[in-house]
C-alpha positions as CSV (number, residue, x, y, z in Angstrom):
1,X,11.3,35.5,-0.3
2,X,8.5,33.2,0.0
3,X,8.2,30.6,3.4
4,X,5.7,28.2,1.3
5,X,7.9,26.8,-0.9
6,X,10.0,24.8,1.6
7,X,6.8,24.0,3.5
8,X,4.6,23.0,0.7
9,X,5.5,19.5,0.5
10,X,4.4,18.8,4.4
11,X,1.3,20.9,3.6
12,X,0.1,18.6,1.2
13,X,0.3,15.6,3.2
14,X,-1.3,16.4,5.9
15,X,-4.1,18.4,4.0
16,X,-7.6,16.3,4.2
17,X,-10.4,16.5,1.4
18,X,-13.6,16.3,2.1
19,X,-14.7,16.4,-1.9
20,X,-15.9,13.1,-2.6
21,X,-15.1,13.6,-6.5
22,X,-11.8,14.4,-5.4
23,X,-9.4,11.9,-7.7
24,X,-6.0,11.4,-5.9
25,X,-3.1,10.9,-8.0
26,X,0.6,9.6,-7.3
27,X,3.1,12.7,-7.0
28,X,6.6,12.3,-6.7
29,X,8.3,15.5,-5.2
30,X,11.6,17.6,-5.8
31,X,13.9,14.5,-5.1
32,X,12.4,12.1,-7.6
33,X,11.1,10.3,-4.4
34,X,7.5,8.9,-4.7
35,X,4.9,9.3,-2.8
36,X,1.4,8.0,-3.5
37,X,-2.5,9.3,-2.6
38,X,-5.4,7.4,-2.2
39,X,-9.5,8.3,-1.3
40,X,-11.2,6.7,1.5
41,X,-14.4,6.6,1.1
42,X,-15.4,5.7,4.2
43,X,-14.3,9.3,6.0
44,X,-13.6,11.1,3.0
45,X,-9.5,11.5,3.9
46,X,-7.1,11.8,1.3
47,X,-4.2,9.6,2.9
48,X,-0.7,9.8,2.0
49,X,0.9,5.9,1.2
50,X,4.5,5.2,2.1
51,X,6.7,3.2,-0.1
52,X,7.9,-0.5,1.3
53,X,11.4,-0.1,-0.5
54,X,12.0,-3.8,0.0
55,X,9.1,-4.9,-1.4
56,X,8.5,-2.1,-3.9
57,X,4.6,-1.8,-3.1
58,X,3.1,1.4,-1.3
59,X,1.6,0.7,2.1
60,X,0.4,3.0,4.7
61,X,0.1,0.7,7.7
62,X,-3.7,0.6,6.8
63,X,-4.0,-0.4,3.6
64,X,-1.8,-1.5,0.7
65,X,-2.1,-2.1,-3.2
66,X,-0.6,-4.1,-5.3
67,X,0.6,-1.5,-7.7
68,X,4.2,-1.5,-8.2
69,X,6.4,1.4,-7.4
70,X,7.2,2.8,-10.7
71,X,6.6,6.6,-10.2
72,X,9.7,9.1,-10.9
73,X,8.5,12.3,-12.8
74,X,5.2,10.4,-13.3
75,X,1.5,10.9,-12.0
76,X,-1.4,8.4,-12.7
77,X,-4.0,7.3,-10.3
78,X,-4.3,4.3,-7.9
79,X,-7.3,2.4,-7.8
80,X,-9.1,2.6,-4.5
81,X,-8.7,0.7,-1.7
82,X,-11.5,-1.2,-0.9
């Protein structure tokens, strides 16, 4: 019986990196749900990016791309916000 596996989701996004090489990647979880990464430079945080279902475009309240939410049992990165 293992505790992380239920909690590994919430783990990840709230973990921080401080690598500055560290490339982050779309990941869509157990439920086919996407969720989407991106690197700020600025304070080195690796910031989780919430999908605008309406709009289909991932936002976090900060920042937001243009890349359209296409990511079910998929990974490929997004390019930096800048």
């Amino acid at each position: 019986f293992s505790k992380q596996s239920s909690r590994a989701v919430g783990q990840i996004a709230t973990r921080q990196y401080s690598d500055s090489e560290f490339k982050c990647s779309r990941k869509c979880d157990v439920n086919e749900e996407c969720a989407a990464w991106n690197y700020r430079q600025q304070d080195k945080e690796c910031f989780l990016l919430k999908v605008l279902e309406n709009e289909g475009f991932v936002n976090d309240k900060r920042y937001s791309t243009g890349i359209p939410v296409e990511c079910i049992n998929q990974r490929y990165q997004l390019d930096q916000v800048t």
